[in-house]
N, C-alpha and C positions, 0 to 999 in steps of 0.2 A: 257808171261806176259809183258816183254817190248815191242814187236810190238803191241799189245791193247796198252800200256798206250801212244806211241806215236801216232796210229790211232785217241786214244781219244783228246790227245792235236791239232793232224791237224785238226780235226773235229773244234772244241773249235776256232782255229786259225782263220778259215775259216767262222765260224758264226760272228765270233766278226769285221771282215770284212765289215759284212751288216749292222753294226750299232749297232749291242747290247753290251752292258756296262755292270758294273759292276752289282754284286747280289745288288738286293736291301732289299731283305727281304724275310723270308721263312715262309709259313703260313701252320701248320698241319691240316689235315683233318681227322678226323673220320670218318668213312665207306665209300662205296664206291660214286664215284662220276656219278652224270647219266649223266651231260651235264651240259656245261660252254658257258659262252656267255659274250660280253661287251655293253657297250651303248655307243654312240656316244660321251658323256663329257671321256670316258674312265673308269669308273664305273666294276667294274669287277663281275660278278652273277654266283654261282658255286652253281647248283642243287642235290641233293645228294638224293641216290636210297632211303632214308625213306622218302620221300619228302620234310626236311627240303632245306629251299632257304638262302645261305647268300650273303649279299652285301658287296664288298670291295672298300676302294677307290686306288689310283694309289698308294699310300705306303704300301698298303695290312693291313690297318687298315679296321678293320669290322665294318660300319656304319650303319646296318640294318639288320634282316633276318624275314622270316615268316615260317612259318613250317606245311604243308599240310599231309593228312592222306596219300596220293600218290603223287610222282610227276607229275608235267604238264606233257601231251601228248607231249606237246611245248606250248616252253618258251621264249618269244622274250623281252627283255627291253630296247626297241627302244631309243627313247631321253633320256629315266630315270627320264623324267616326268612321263607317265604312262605305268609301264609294262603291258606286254600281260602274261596269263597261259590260255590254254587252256585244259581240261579236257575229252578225248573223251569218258571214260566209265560215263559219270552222262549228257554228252553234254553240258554241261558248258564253260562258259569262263570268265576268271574276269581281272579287268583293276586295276594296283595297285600304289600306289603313293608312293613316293621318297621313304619313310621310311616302305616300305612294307606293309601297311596298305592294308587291304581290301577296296574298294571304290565303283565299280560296280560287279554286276556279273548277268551274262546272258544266257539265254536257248535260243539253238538254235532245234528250232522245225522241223517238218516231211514237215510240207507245203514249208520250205524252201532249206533241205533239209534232203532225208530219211535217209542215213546211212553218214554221215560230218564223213571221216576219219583224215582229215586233215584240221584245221583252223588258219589261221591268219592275221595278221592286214594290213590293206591299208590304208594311209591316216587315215579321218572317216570312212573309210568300212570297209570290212572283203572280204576274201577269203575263199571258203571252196568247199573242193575237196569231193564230193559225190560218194563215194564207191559202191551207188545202179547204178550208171550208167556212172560210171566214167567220171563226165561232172565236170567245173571248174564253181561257180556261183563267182559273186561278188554282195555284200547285203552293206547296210547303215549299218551303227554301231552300230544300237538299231534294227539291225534285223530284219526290217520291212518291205523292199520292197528289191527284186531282180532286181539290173540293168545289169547283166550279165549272159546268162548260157550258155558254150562252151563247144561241147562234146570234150573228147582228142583226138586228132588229129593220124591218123596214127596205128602203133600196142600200143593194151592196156597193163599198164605194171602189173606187179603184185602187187596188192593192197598194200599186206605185205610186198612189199619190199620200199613203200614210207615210208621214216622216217620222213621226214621236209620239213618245207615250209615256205619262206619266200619272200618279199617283200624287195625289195632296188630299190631307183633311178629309179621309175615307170617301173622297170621292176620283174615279181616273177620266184623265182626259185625254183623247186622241187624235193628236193633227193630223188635218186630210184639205190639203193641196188643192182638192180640189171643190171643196165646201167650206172648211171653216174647222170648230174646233168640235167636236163631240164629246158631253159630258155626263158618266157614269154614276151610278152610285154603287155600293161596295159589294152589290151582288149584282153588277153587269147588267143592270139596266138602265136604258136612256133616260134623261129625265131633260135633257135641254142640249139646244145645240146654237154656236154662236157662226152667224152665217158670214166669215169674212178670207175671202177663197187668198190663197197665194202666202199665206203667212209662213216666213221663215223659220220664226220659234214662237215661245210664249213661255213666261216666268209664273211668280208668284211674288207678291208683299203683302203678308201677313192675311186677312183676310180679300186681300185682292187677288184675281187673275188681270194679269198686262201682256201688252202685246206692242209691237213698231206699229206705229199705220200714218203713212208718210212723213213731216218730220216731228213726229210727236209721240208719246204714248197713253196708248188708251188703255182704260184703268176700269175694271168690273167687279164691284161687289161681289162674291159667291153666292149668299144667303139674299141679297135686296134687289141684286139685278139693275142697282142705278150704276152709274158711270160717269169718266170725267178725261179730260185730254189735257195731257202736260207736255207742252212744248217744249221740242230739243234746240239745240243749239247751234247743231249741224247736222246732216245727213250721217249716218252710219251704219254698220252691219248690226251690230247686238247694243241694248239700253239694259243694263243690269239694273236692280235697286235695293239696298239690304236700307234699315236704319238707321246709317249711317253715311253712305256711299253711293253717290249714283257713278255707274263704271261705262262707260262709252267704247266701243271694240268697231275701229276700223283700220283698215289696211295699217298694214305697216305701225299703229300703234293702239295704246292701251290706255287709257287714262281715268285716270281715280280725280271725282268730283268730292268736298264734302254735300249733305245731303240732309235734309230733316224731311219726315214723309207728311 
Protein backbone atom coordinates (compact mmCIF):
# COMPACT_ATOMS: atom_id res chain seq x y z
CA UNK A 1 0.00 0.00 0.00
CA UNK A 2 2.79 2.60 0.66
CA UNK A 3 4.85 1.88 -2.56
CA UNK A 4 1.08 2.74 -4.76
CA UNK A 5 0.50 5.52 -2.65
CA UNK A 6 4.01 7.01 -3.28
CA UNK A 7 3.93 5.67 -7.17
CA UNK A 8 0.67 7.62 -7.01
CA UNK A 9 2.13 10.92 -5.50
CA UNK A 10 5.41 10.78 -8.16
CA UNK A 11 2.80 10.27 -10.90
CA UNK A 12 0.78 13.49 -9.45
CA UNK A 13 4.28 15.10 -8.95
CA UNK A 14 5.31 14.70 -12.33
CA UNK A 15 1.84 15.75 -14.25
CA UNK A 16 1.75 18.93 -12.29
CA UNK A 17 5.23 19.63 -13.87
CA UNK A 18 3.59 19.96 -17.30
CA UNK A 19 1.36 22.75 -16.11
CA UNK A 20 -1.75 21.25 -14.51
CA UNK A 21 -3.07 23.04 -11.33
CA UNK A 22 -5.24 22.85 -9.02
CA UNK A 23 -8.90 20.70 -9.21
CA UNK A 24 -11.07 23.05 -10.37
CA UNK A 25 -14.35 21.25 -10.19
CA UNK A 26 -15.83 17.87 -10.40
CA UNK A 27 -18.87 17.09 -12.67
CA UNK A 28 -20.97 13.69 -12.13
CA UNK A 29 -22.15 11.82 -14.98
CA UNK A 30 -24.79 9.34 -15.26
CA UNK A 31 -24.34 6.43 -17.53
CA UNK A 32 -21.91 5.63 -19.56
CA UNK A 33 -19.86 8.02 -21.65
CA UNK A 34 -19.56 7.25 -25.57
CA UNK A 35 -17.12 10.11 -26.54
CA UNK A 36 -15.86 13.64 -25.33
CA UNK A 37 -14.56 16.38 -27.40
CA UNK A 38 -13.77 20.41 -26.89
CA UNK A 39 -14.22 23.22 -29.32
CA UNK A 40 -11.70 25.53 -30.11
CA UNK A 41 -13.13 28.70 -27.45
CA UNK A 42 -12.49 25.58 -24.98
CA UNK A 43 -16.23 24.48 -24.57
CA UNK A 44 -16.22 21.08 -23.29
CA UNK A 45 -19.15 18.28 -25.17
CA UNK A 46 -19.38 14.90 -23.28
CA UNK A 47 -21.71 12.47 -25.55
CA UNK A 48 -23.16 9.73 -23.38
CA UNK A 49 -24.14 6.03 -24.69
CA UNK A 50 -28.25 7.05 -24.48
CA UNK A 51 -27.50 9.73 -26.81
CA UNK A 52 -27.90 12.53 -24.58
CA UNK A 53 -25.14 15.59 -25.49
CA UNK A 54 -24.07 17.94 -22.63
CA UNK A 55 -22.18 21.21 -23.04
CA UNK A 56 -19.78 22.54 -20.33
CA UNK A 57 -18.03 25.68 -20.06
CA UNK A 58 -14.20 25.79 -18.74
CA UNK A 59 -15.66 25.87 -14.96
CA UNK A 60 -17.66 22.73 -15.72
CA UNK A 61 -20.91 24.79 -15.54
CA UNK A 62 -23.49 23.06 -17.88
CA UNK A 63 -24.49 25.56 -20.54
CA UNK A 64 -26.50 23.53 -23.04
CA UNK A 65 -27.41 19.82 -23.89
CA UNK A 66 -29.56 18.11 -26.56
CA UNK A 67 -30.57 14.65 -26.33
CA UNK A 68 -30.80 12.21 -29.49
CA UNK A 69 -32.63 8.61 -29.50
CA UNK A 70 -28.79 7.37 -30.48
CA UNK A 71 -25.52 8.88 -30.35
CA UNK A 72 -23.79 10.51 -33.27
CA UNK A 73 -21.60 7.97 -35.38
CA UNK A 74 -19.44 11.37 -34.80
CA UNK A 75 -19.45 14.25 -33.27
CA UNK A 76 -17.24 17.17 -33.95
CA UNK A 77 -18.04 20.79 -32.21
CA UNK A 78 -15.59 22.54 -34.18
CA UNK A 79 -15.71 26.62 -33.26
CA UNK A 80 -18.99 26.03 -31.07
CA UNK A 81 -20.54 28.01 -33.51
CA UNK A 82 -21.96 25.06 -35.43
CA UNK A 83 -21.49 21.53 -34.21
CA UNK A 84 -21.30 18.57 -36.46
CA UNK A 85 -23.44 14.90 -35.60
CA UNK A 86 -23.36 12.73 -38.01
CA UNK A 87 -25.67 9.73 -37.95
CA UNK A 88 -24.62 6.67 -40.03
CA UNK A 89 -27.58 4.25 -39.54
CA UNK A 90 -30.62 7.05 -40.96
CA UNK A 91 -27.50 8.82 -43.09
CA UNK A 92 -28.01 11.93 -41.75
CA UNK A 93 -26.10 14.72 -40.39
CA UNK A 94 -27.20 17.95 -38.50
CA UNK A 95 -25.38 21.25 -37.89
CA UNK A 96 -26.16 22.56 -34.43
CA UNK A 97 -25.92 25.96 -32.89
CA UNK A 98 -24.22 27.28 -29.58
CA UNK A 99 -27.14 26.19 -27.47
CA UNK A 100 -27.69 22.93 -29.07
CA UNK A 101 -30.47 23.58 -30.97
CA UNK A 102 -31.33 21.75 -34.10
CA UNK A 103 -30.69 24.04 -37.06
CA UNK A 104 -29.92 22.08 -40.32
CA UNK A 105 -30.18 18.55 -41.02
CA UNK A 106 -29.08 16.55 -43.98
CA UNK A 107 -29.31 13.28 -46.13
CA UNK A 108 -26.62 12.26 -47.74
CA UNK A 109 -27.69 10.07 -50.74
CA UNK A 110 -26.44 6.94 -52.96
CA UNK A 111 -25.53 9.27 -56.12
CA UNK A 112 -23.01 10.80 -53.68
CA UNK A 113 -22.24 8.26 -51.92
CA UNK A 114 -23.53 4.44 -51.64
CA UNK A 115 -22.49 3.03 -48.24
CA UNK A 116 -20.85 6.92 -46.29
CA UNK A 117 -19.23 5.04 -43.23
CA UNK A 118 -17.59 7.91 -42.07
CA UNK A 119 -18.60 11.66 -42.49
CA UNK A 120 -17.26 14.87 -41.55
CA UNK A 121 -16.85 18.56 -41.77
CA UNK A 122 -14.36 20.57 -44.11
CA UNK A 123 -14.55 24.12 -44.17
CA UNK A 124 -18.18 24.35 -46.02
CA UNK A 125 -17.72 20.74 -47.30
CA UNK A 126 -17.82 17.54 -45.93
CA UNK A 127 -15.73 14.39 -46.07
CA UNK A 128 -17.16 11.20 -46.34
CA UNK A 129 -15.39 7.80 -46.43
CA UNK A 130 -17.53 5.38 -48.74
CA UNK A 131 -17.36 1.88 -47.51
CA UNK A 132 -18.70 0.62 -51.08
CA UNK A 133 -15.40 1.16 -52.41
CA UNK A 134 -13.32 2.59 -49.93
CA UNK A 135 -12.70 5.98 -51.98
CA UNK A 136 -12.52 9.37 -49.81
CA UNK A 137 -15.01 12.13 -51.74
CA UNK A 138 -15.14 15.70 -50.64
CA UNK A 139 -18.90 17.26 -51.35
CA UNK A 140 -20.17 21.20 -50.66
CA UNK A 141 -22.01 21.32 -47.53
CA UNK A 142 -25.66 21.14 -48.91
CA UNK A 143 -24.38 17.97 -50.57
CA UNK A 144 -24.56 18.81 -53.92
CA UNK A 145 -21.80 18.50 -56.05
CA UNK A 146 -18.63 16.05 -55.64
CA UNK A 147 -15.28 17.97 -55.85
CA UNK A 148 -13.13 15.16 -54.83
CA UNK A 149 -13.08 11.20 -55.11
CA UNK A 150 -9.80 9.33 -54.01
CA UNK A 151 -9.50 5.66 -53.89
CA UNK A 152 -7.45 4.69 -50.56
CA UNK A 153 -4.25 4.55 -51.43
CA UNK A 154 -2.09 1.30 -50.84
CA UNK A 155 -3.49 -1.92 -48.46
CA UNK A 156 -7.37 -1.43 -47.74
CA UNK A 157 -7.96 -1.30 -44.10
CA UNK A 158 -10.89 -2.81 -42.31
CA UNK A 159 -13.90 -0.93 -42.68
CA UNK A 160 -14.84 -1.68 -39.05
CA UNK A 161 -11.86 -0.80 -37.57
CA UNK A 162 -12.50 3.01 -38.80
CA UNK A 163 -13.88 4.86 -35.84
CA UNK A 164 -13.32 8.63 -36.63
CA UNK A 165 -12.52 11.15 -38.81
CA UNK A 166 -11.70 14.37 -38.66
CA UNK A 167 -10.40 17.50 -40.17
CA UNK A 168 -7.72 20.02 -38.57
CA UNK A 169 -5.47 22.71 -40.31
CA UNK A 170 -6.36 21.44 -43.94
CA UNK A 171 -5.09 18.43 -43.20
CA UNK A 172 -7.91 15.00 -42.16
CA UNK A 173 -6.99 12.34 -40.18
CA UNK A 174 -8.65 8.83 -39.85
CA UNK A 175 -8.57 6.40 -37.00
CA UNK A 176 -8.24 2.78 -37.78
CA UNK A 177 -8.27 0.41 -34.99
CA UNK A 178 -6.45 -1.52 -36.39
CA UNK A 179 -3.06 0.53 -37.45
CA UNK A 180 -2.95 3.79 -35.99
CA UNK A 181 -4.01 7.18 -37.31
CA UNK A 182 -3.87 8.10 -41.07
CA UNK A 183 -3.00 11.46 -42.18
CA UNK A 184 -4.39 13.43 -45.18
CA UNK A 185 -3.79 16.41 -46.91
CA UNK A 186 -6.60 18.51 -48.41
CA UNK A 187 -6.78 16.78 -51.69
CA UNK A 188 -6.90 13.07 -50.07
CA UNK A 189 -3.66 12.06 -50.23
CA UNK A 190 -1.51 10.31 -47.63
CA UNK A 191 1.38 11.89 -46.63
CA UNK A 192 2.00 10.03 -43.17
CA UNK A 193 0.68 7.59 -40.88
CA UNK A 194 1.15 7.21 -37.09
CA UNK A 195 1.49 3.55 -36.23
CA UNK A 196 -0.18 3.04 -32.84
CA UNK A 197 -3.11 0.30 -33.27
CA UNK A 198 -6.19 0.38 -30.57
CA UNK A 199 -6.46 4.08 -30.08
CA UNK A 200 -9.84 5.24 -28.66
CA UNK A 201 -9.69 8.77 -29.90
CA UNK A 202 -7.25 11.43 -30.61
CA UNK A 203 -7.62 15.47 -30.09
CA UNK A 204 -5.77 18.50 -31.10
CA UNK A 205 -3.75 21.63 -28.93
CA UNK A 206 -3.08 23.97 -31.21
CA UNK A 207 -0.36 22.81 -33.42
CA UNK A 208 -0.27 19.42 -31.69
CA UNK A 209 -2.02 16.02 -32.49
CA UNK A 210 -2.48 14.00 -28.69
CA UNK A 211 -3.47 10.82 -28.06
CA UNK A 212 -3.96 8.45 -24.31
CA UNK A 213 -1.20 5.90 -24.45
CA UNK A 214 -1.28 4.26 -21.18
CA UNK A 215 -1.26 6.56 -18.24
CA UNK A 216 0.05 9.47 -20.13
CA UNK A 217 -0.43 11.64 -23.23
CA UNK A 218 1.52 11.55 -26.17
CA UNK A 219 1.86 14.89 -27.73
CA UNK A 220 2.99 15.26 -31.92
CA UNK A 221 4.01 18.20 -33.62
CA UNK A 222 2.15 18.24 -37.03
CA UNK A 223 4.61 20.20 -39.13
CA UNK A 224 8.11 18.73 -36.97
CA UNK A 225 7.07 15.25 -36.18
CA UNK A 226 9.04 15.51 -32.63
CA UNK A 227 7.04 14.44 -29.57
CA UNK A 228 6.70 14.44 -25.82
CA UNK A 229 4.70 12.38 -22.99
CA UNK A 230 2.76 14.03 -20.27
CA UNK A 231 1.99 12.08 -17.48
CA UNK A 232 -1.64 11.52 -16.06
CA UNK A 233 -2.57 11.28 -12.76
CA UNK A 234 -4.75 8.46 -12.97
CA UNK A 235 -6.16 6.09 -15.42
CA UNK A 236 -9.03 7.36 -17.51
CA UNK A 237 -11.30 7.10 -20.57
CA UNK A 238 -10.78 10.67 -22.34
CA UNK A 239 -7.58 13.44 -21.42
CA UNK A 240 -8.98 16.62 -23.05
CA UNK A 241 -6.71 19.85 -23.29
CA UNK A 242 -7.77 23.50 -24.29
CA UNK A 243 -5.27 26.47 -22.88
CA UNK A 244 -6.61 26.64 -20.15
CA UNK A 245 -7.99 23.28 -18.93
CA UNK A 246 -6.84 19.88 -18.81
CA UNK A 247 -10.51 17.90 -18.56
CA UNK A 248 -10.26 14.22 -17.35
CA UNK A 249 -13.62 11.93 -18.33
CA UNK A 250 -14.04 8.68 -16.39
CA UNK A 251 -16.90 6.79 -15.31
CA UNK A 252 -19.23 8.26 -13.41
CA UNK A 253 -17.35 11.67 -13.49
CA UNK A 254 -15.90 14.81 -15.23
CA UNK A 255 -13.38 16.90 -13.90
CA UNK A 256 -11.85 20.27 -14.86
CA UNK A 257 -8.04 20.70 -13.97
CA UNK A 258 -6.51 24.21 -14.31
CA UNK A 259 -3.92 23.77 -17.15
CA UNK A 260 -1.06 25.97 -18.87
CA UNK A 261 0.24 24.10 -22.19
Amino acid sequence: MRQYSTLLLLSIAAFTCYGQGKLVTTVALVGKVHSASVDRPGDVYVVMEDGLIRKFDLNGKEIAFKKFNTPPTLFDPRDGTLSFAWFRGTKRLMHLSPDMSEITEEQIHAEFAISPWQVCPSKNELWILDSADLSLKQTTGRVTTVGSDVSWPGAKPAIKEISYMREYQNFLFILDQGVGIHMFNNLGRKIRQIDEKNLPWFSFLGEELYYMKSQSIHMMDLYTGESRDMPLPYSCQFALLTDQRMILVREGTLEFFEFTP
